[in-house]
KEPAMI-420419 format. One record per residue: x, z, y of N, C-alpha, C in turn; residue number from 1. Coordinates in steps of 0.02 Angstrom, whole numbers, padded with zeros to 5 digits, always signed. Layout:
residues N
(r (X,Z,Y),(X,Z,Y),(X,Z,Y),NUM) ...
end
This chain:
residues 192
(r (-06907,+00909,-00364),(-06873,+00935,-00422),(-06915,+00925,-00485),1) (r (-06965,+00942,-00493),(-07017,+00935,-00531),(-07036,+00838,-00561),2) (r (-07032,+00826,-00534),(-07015,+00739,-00529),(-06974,+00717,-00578),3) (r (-06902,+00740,-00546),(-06821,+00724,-00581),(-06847,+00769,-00674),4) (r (-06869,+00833,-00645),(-06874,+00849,-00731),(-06915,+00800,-00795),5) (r (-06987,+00799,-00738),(-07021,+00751,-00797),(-07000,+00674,-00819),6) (r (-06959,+00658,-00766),(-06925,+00585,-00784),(-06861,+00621,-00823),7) (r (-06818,+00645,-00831),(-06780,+00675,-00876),(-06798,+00666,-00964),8) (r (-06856,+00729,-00943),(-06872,+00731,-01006),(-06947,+00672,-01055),9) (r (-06945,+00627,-00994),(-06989,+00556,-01035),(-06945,+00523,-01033),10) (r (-06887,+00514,-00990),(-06846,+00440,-00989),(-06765,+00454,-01004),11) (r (-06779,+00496,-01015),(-06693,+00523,-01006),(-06628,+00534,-00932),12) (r (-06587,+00548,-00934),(-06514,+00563,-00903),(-06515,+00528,-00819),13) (r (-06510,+00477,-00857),(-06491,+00399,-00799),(-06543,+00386,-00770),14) (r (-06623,+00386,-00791),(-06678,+00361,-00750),(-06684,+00417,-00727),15) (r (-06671,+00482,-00727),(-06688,+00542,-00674),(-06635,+00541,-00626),16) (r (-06576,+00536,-00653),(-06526,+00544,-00601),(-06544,+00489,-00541),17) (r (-06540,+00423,-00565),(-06556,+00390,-00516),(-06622,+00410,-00469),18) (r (-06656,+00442,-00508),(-06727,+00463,-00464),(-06712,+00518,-00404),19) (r (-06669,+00577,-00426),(-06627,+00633,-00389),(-06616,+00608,-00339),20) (r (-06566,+00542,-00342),(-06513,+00509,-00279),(-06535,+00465,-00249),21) (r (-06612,+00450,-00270),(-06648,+00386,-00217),(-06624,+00347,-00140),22) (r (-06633,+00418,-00124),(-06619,+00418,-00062),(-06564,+00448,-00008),23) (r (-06497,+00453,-00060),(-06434,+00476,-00066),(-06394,+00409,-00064),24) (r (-06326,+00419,-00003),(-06269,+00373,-00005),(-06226,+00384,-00074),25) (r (-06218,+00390,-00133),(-06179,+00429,-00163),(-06103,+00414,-00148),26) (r (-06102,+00366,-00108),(-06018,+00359,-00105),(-05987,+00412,-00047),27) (r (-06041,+00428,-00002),(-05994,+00450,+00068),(-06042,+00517,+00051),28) (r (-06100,+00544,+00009),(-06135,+00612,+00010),(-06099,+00662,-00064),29) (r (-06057,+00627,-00084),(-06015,+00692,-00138),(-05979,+00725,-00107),30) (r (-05970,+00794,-00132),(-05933,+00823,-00092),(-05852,+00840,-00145),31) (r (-05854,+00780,-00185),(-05777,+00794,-00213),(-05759,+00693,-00223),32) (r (-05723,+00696,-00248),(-05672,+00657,-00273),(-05716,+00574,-00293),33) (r (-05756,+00608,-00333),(-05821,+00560,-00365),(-05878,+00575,-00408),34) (r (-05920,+00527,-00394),(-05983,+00557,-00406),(-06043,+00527,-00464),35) (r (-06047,+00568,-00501),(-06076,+00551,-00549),(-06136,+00489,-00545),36) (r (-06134,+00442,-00555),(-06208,+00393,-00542),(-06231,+00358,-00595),37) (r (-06301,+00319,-00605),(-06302,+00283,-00656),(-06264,+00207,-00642),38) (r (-06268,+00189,-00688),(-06186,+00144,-00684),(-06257,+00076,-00658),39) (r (-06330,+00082,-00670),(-06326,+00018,-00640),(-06356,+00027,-00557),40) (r (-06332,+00062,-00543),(-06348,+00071,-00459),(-06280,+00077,-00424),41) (r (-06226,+00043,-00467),(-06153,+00052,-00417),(-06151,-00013,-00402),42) (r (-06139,-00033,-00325),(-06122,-00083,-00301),(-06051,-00131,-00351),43) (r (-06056,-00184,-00343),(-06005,-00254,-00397),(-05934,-00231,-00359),44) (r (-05889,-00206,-00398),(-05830,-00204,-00369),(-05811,-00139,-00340),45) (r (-05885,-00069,-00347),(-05846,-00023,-00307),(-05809,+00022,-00366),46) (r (-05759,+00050,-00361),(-05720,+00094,-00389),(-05759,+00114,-00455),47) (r (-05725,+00140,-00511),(-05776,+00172,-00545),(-05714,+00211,-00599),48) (r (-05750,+00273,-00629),(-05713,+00285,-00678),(-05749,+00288,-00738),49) (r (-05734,+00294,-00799),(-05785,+00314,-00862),(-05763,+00353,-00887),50) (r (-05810,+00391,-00941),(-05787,+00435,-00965),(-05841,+00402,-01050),51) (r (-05802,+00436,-01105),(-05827,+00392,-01164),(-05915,+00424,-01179),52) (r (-05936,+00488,-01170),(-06003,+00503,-01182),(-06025,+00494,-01130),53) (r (-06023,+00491,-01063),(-06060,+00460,-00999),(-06078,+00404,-00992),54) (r (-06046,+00346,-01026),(-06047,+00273,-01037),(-06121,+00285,-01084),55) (r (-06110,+00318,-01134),(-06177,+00310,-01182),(-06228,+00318,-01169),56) (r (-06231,+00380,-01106),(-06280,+00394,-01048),(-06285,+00347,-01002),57) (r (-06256,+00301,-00993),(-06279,+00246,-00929),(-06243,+00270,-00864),58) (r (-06185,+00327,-00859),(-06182,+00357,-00812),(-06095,+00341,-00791),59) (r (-06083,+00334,-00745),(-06005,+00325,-00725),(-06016,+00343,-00650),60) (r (-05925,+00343,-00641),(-05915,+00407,-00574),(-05868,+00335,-00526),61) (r (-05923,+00374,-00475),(-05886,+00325,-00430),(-05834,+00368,-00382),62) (r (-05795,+00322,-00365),(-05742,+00356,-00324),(-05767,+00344,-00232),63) (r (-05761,+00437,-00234),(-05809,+00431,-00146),(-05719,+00459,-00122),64) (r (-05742,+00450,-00062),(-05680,+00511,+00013),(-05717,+00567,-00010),65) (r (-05761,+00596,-00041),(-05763,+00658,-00024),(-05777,+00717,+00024),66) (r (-05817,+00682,+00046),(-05845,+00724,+00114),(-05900,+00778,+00118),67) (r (-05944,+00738,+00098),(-06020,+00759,+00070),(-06039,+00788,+00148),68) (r (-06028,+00772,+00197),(-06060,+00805,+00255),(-06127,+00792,+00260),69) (r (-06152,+00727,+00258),(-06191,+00692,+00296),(-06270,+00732,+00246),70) (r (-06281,+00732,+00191),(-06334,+00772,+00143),(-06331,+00830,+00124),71) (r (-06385,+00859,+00138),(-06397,+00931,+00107),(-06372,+00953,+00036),72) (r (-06315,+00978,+00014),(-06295,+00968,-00042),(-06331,+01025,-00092),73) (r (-06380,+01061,-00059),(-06399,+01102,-00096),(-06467,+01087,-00116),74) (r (-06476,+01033,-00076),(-06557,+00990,-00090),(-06529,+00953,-00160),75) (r (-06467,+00922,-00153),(-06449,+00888,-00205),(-06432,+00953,-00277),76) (r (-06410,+00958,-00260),(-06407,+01020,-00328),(-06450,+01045,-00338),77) (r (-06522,+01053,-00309),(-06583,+01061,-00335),(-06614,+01023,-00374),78) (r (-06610,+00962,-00348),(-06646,+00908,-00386),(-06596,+00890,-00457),79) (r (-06541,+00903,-00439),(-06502,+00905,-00510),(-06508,+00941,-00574),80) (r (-06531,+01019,-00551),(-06546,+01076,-00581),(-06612,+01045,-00626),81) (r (-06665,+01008,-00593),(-06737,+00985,-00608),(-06700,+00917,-00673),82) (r (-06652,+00886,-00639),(-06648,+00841,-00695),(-06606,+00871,-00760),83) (r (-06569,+00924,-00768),(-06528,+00951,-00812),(-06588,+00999,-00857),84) (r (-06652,+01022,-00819),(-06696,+01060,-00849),(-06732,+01009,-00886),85) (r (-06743,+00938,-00866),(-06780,+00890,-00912),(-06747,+00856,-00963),86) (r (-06691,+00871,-00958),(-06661,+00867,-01010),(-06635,+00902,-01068),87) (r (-06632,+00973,-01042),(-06652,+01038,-01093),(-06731,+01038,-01138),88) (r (-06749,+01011,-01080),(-06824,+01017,-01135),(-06845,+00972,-01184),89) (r (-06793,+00893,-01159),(-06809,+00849,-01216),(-06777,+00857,-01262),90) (r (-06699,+00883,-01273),(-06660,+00894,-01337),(-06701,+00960,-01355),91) (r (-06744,+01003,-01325),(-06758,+01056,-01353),(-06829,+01043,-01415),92) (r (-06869,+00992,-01364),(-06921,+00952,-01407),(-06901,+00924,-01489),93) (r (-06807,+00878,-01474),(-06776,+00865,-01514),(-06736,+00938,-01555),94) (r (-06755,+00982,-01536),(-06699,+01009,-01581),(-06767,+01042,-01645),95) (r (-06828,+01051,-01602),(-06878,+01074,-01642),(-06901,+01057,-01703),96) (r (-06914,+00991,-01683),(-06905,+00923,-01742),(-06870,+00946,-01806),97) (r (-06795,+00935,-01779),(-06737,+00938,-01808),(-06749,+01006,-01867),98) (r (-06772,+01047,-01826),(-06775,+01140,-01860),(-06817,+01112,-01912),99) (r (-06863,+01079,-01899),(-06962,+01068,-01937),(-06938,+01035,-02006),100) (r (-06889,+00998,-02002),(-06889,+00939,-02049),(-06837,+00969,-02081),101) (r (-06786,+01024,-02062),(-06718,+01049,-02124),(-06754,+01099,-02147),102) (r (-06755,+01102,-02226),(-06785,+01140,-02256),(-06733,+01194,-02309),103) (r (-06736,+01243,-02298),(-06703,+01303,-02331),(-06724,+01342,-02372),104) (r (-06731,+01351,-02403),(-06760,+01415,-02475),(-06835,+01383,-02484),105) (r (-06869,+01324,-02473),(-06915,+01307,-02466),(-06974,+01335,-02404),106) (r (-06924,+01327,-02352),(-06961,+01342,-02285),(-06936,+01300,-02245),107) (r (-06951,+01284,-02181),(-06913,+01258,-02153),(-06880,+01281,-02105),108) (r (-06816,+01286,-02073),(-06784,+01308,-02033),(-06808,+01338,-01967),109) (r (-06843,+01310,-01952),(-06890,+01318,-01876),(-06928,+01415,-01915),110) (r (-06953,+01401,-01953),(-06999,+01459,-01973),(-06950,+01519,-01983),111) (r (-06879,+01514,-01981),(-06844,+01568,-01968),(-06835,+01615,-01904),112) (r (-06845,+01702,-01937),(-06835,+01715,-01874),(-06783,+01718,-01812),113) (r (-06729,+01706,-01851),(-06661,+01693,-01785),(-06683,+01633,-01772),114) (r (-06701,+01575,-01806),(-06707,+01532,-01747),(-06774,+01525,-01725),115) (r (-06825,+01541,-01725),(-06871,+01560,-01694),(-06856,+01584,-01622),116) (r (-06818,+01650,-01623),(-06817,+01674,-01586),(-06772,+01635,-01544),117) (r (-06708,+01607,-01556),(-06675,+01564,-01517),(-06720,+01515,-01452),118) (r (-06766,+01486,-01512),(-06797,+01435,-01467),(-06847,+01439,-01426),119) (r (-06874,+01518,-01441),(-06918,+01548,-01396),(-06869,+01573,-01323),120) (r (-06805,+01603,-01346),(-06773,+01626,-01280),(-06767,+01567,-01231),121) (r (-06745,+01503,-01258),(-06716,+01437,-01249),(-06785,+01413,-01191),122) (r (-06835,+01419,-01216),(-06910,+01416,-01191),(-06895,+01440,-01141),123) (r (-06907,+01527,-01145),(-06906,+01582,-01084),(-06842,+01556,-01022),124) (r (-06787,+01540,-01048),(-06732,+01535,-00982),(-06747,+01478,-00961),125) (r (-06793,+01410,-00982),(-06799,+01364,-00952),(-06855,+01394,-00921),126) (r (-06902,+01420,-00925),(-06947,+01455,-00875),(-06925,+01492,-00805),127) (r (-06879,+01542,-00811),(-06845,+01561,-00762),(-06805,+01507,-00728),128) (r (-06747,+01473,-00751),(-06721,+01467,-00719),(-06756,+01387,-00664),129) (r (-06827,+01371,-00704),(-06863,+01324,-00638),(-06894,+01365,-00583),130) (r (-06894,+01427,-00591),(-06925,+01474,-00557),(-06882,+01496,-00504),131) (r (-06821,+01512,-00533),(-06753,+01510,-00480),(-06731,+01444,-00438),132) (r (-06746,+01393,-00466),(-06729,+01334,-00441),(-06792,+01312,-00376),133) (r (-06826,+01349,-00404),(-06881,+01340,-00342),(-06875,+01400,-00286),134) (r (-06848,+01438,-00298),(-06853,+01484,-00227),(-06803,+01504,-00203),135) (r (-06737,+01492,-00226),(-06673,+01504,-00206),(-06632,+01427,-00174),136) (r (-06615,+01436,-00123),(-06582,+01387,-00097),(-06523,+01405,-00045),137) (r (-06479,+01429,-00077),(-06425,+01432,-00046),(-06363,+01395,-00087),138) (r (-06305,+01392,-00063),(-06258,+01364,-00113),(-06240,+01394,-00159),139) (r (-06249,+01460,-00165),(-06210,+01502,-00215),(-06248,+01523,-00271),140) (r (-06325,+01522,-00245),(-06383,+01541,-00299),(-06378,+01465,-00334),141) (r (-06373,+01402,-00296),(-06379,+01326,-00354),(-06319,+01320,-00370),142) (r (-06254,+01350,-00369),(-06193,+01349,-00394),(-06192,+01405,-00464),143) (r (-06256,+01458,-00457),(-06263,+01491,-00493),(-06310,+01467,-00553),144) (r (-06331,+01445,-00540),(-06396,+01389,-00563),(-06385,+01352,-00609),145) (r (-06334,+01317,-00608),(-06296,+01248,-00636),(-06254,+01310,-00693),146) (r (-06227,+01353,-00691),(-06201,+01381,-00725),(-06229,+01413,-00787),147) (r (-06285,+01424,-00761),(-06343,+01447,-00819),(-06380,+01416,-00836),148) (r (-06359,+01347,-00817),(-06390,+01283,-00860),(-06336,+01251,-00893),149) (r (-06280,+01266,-00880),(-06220,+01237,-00948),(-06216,+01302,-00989),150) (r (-06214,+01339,-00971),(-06243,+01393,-01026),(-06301,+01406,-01075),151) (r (-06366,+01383,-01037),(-06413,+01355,-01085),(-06422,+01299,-01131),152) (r (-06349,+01240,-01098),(-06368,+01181,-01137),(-06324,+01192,-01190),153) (r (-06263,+01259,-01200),(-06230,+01270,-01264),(-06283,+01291,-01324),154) (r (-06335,+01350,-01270),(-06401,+01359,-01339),(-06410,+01332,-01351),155) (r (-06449,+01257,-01335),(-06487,+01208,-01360),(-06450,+01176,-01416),156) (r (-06377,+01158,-01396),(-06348,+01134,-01436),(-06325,+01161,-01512),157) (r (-06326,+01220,-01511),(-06309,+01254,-01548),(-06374,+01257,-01621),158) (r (-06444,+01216,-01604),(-06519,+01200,-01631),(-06480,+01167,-01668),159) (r (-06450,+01117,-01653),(-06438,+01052,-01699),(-06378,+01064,-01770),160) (r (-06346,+01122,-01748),(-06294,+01124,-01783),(-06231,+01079,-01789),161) (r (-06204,+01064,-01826),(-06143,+01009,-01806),(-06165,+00930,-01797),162) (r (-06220,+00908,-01786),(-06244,+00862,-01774),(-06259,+00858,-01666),163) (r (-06271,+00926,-01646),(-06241,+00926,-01576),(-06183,+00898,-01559),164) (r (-06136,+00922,-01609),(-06068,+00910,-01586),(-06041,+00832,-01585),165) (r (-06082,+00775,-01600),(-06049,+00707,-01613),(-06085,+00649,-01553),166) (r (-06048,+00609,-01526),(-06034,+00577,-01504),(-06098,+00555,-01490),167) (r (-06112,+00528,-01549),(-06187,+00454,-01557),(-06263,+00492,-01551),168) (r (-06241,+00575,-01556),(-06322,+00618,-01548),(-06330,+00617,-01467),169) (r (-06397,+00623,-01480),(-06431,+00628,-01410),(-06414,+00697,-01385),170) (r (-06386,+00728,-01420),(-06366,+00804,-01361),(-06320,+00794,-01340),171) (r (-06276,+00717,-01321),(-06229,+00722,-01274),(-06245,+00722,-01220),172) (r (-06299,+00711,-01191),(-06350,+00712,-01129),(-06344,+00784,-01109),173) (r (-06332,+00827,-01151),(-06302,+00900,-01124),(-06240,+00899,-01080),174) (r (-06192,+00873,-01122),(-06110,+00868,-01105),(-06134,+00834,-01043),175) (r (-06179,+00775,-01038),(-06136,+00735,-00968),(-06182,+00763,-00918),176) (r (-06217,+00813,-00938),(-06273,+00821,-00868),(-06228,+00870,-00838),177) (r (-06189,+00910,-00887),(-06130,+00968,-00851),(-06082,+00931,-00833),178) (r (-06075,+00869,-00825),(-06019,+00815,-00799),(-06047,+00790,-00740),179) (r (-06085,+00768,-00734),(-06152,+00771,-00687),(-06140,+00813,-00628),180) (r (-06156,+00883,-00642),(-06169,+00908,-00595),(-06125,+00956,-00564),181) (r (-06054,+00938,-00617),(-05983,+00949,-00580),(-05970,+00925,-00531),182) (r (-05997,+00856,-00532),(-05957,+00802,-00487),(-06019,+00829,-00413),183) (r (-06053,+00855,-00407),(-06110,+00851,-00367),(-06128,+00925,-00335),184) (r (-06106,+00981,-00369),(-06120,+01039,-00348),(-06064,+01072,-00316),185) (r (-06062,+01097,-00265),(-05993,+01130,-00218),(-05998,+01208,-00269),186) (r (-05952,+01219,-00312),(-05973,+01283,-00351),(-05904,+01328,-00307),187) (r (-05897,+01325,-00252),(-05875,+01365,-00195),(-05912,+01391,-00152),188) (r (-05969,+01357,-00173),(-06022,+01386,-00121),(-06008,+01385,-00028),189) (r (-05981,+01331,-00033),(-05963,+01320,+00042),(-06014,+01287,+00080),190) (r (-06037,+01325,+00149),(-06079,+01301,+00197),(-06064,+01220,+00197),191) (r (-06109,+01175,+00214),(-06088,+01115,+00238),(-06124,+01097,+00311),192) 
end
């Protein structure tokens, strides 16, 4: 897990994901419909769908049966959790920046205390929730997991201001990591 984060947050989305699924079938180990991958590790010709901010990420869904028997799917949603946390921390690196350099009443934004404190909480829940991700392993605690990491990646986003919200910013790496790990997490929490 620890791995997937630091390649996340040095390389981005697609070089962690692929790092996650090394050693994953992704066509016959999803346990839905299809499965999020980086688009250059899909075999010539197999199925694929896109989606328009996943493409920008390198990432497209391949179309599985849907089984997911054969892999631990909660090993996989761990290591997912590790790549969605390295990627909280690099838009968070980026949102810091972002705070440092907009300047308001002749301060700069970062030196405020609401967002101070924002990005200190933002800090703290990425602390916990690698802490959770390391000692909880059931389906329902990493189904829980993933949830309070699309919940954290609205904080982060929320750093940038309406510049989160567009297409061509690097906080779409938020949006598709919660696209990501839709396609990949049983959030039924069903034994496999």
């Amino acid at each position: 897990m620890q791995d997937c984060e630091m390649i996340a947050r040095d390389d981005g989305l697609a070089a962690s994901l692929a790092a996650a699924l090394s050693d994953v079938d992704s066509h016959t180990a999803s346990p839905g419909r299809f499965a999020a991958v980086p688009a250059s590790s899909v075999p010539s010709r197999a199925p694929v769908r896109t989606h328009s901010l996943a493409e920008r990420e390198d990432i497209v869904f391949l179309e599985c049966p849907g089984e997911g028997e054969a892999y631990d799917l909660v090993e996989i949603g761990t290591r997912l959790a590790g790549v969605r946390l390295g990627v909280v921390r690099r838009l968070l690196d980026q949102a810091v920046e972002h705070l440092e350099a907009r300047i308001v009443g002749e301060e700069p934004l970062l030196r405020k205390q609401l967002i101070t404190g924002s990005v200190a909480d933002a800090m703290a829940e990425v602390e916990l929730l690698r802490a959770y991700a390391e000692t909880q392993h059931a389906p329902d605690a990493v189904a829980d997991l993933h949830d309070r990491l699309d919940a954290l990646g609205w904080e982060v986003l929320k750093l940038f201001g309406a510049a989160g919200y567009m297409a061509d910013h690097p906080a779409r790496a938020l949006y598709v990591s919660a696209l990501v790990a839709n396609s990949w997490v049983d959030r039924n929490g069903a034994e496999r």
